[in-house]
C-alpha positions as CSV (number, residue, x, y, z in Angstrom):
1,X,-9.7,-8.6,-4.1
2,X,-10.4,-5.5,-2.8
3,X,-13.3,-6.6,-0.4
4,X,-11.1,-9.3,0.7
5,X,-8.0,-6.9,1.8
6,X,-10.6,-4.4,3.4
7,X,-12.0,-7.5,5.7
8,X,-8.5,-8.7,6.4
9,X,-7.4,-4.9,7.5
10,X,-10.7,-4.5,9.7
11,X,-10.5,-8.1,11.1
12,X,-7.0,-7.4,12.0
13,X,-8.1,-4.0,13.8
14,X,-9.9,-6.5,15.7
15,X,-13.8,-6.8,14.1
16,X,-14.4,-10.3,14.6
17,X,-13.2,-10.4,18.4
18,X,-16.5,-11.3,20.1
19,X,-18.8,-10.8,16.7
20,X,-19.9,-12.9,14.0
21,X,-18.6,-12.7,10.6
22,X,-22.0,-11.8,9.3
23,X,-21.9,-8.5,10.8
24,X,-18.9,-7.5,9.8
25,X,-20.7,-8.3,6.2
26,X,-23.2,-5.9,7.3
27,X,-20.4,-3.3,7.9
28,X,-19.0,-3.9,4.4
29,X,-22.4,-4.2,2.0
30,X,-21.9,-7.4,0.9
31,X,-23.6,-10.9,1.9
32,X,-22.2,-13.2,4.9
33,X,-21.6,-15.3,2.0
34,X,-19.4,-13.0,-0.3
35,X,-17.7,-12.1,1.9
36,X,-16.5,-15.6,3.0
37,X,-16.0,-16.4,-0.6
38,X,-13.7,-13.0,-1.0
39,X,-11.7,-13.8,1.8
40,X,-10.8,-17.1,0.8
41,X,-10.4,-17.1,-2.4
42,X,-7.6,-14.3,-1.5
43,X,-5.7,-16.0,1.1
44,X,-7.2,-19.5,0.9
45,X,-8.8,-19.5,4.5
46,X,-12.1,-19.2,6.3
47,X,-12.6,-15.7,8.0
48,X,-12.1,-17.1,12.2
49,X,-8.8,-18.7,10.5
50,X,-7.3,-15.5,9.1
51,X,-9.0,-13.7,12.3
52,X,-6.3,-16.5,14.3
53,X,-3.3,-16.0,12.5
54,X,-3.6,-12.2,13.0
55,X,-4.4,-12.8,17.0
56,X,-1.5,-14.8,17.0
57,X,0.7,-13.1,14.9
58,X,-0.1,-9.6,17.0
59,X,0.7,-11.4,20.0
60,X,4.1,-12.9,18.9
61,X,5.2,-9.5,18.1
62,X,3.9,-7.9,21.5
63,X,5.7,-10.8,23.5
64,X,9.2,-10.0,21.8
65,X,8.7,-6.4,22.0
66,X,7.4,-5.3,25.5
67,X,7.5,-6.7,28.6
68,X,3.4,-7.1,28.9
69,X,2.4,-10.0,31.2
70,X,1.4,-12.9,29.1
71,X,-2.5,-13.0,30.1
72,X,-2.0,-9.0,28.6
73,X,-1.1,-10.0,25.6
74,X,-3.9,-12.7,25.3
75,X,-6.5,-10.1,26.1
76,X,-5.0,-7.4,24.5
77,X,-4.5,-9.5,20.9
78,X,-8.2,-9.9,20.9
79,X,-8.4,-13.8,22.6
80,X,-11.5,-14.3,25.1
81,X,-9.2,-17.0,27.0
82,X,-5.7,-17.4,28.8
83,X,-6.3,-20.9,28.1
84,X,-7.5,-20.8,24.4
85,X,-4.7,-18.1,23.7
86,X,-1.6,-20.6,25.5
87,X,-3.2,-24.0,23.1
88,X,-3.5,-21.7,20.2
89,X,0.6,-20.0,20.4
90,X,2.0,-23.8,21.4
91,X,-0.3,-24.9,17.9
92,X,1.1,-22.6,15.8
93,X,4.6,-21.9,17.4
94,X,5.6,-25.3,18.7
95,X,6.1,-23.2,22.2
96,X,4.5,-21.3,25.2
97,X,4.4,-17.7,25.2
98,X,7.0,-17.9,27.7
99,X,9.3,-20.1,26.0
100,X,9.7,-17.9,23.6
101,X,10.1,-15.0,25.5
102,X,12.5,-16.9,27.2
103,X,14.4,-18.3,23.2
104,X,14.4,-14.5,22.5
105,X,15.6,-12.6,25.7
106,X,18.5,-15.4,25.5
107,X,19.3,-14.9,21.9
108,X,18.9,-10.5,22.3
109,X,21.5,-10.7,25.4
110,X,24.0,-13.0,22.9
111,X,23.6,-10.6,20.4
112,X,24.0,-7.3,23.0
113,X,27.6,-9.6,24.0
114,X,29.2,-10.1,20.3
């Protein structure tokens, strides 16, 4: 448990943008393969998979919360693509960076005019 939440705080700092998980390993002391098994076994996902969520999850919050351009954010959350980055937010959000920076800023100026 505790190699897994190590590897899910370092991966989230950003340790598997542009490496393989084997180095990260490497980093830790433990086998490419125990270290897989770790990290699914606590959270039930390969490490890329958690390594996506986290992208995508930092990016969400940087959209709502500064006014970064969009290819920014991509970079910025650790994505090697505009492209990949804009399939990967519509999978997992059901919208385009944009449309949801758009849902928000709509919903924050009905809130400022309650």
């Amino acid at each position: 448990m505790r190699l897994a939440r190590t590897a899910a705080d370092r991966i989230g700092d950003g340790a598997l943008n542009g490496r393989a998980i084997g180095e990260l390993a490497t980093e830790l002391g433990v086998s490419d393969r125990q270290l897989r098994r770790a990290i699914h076994r606590e959270f039930g996902v390969a490490p890329r998979d958690l390594a996506g969520v986290q992208r995508l999850s930092r990016a969400r919050r940087m959209l709502l919360a500064t006014s970064l351009p969009v290819i920014q954010v991509a970079y910025t959350s650790g994505f090697q693509s505009l492209r990949r980055f804009n399939t990967a937010f519509r999978e997992r959000y059901r919208m385009s960076p944009t449309e949801l920076r758009r849902a928000y800023g709509s919903a924050k100026r009905q809130s400022r005019l309650a």
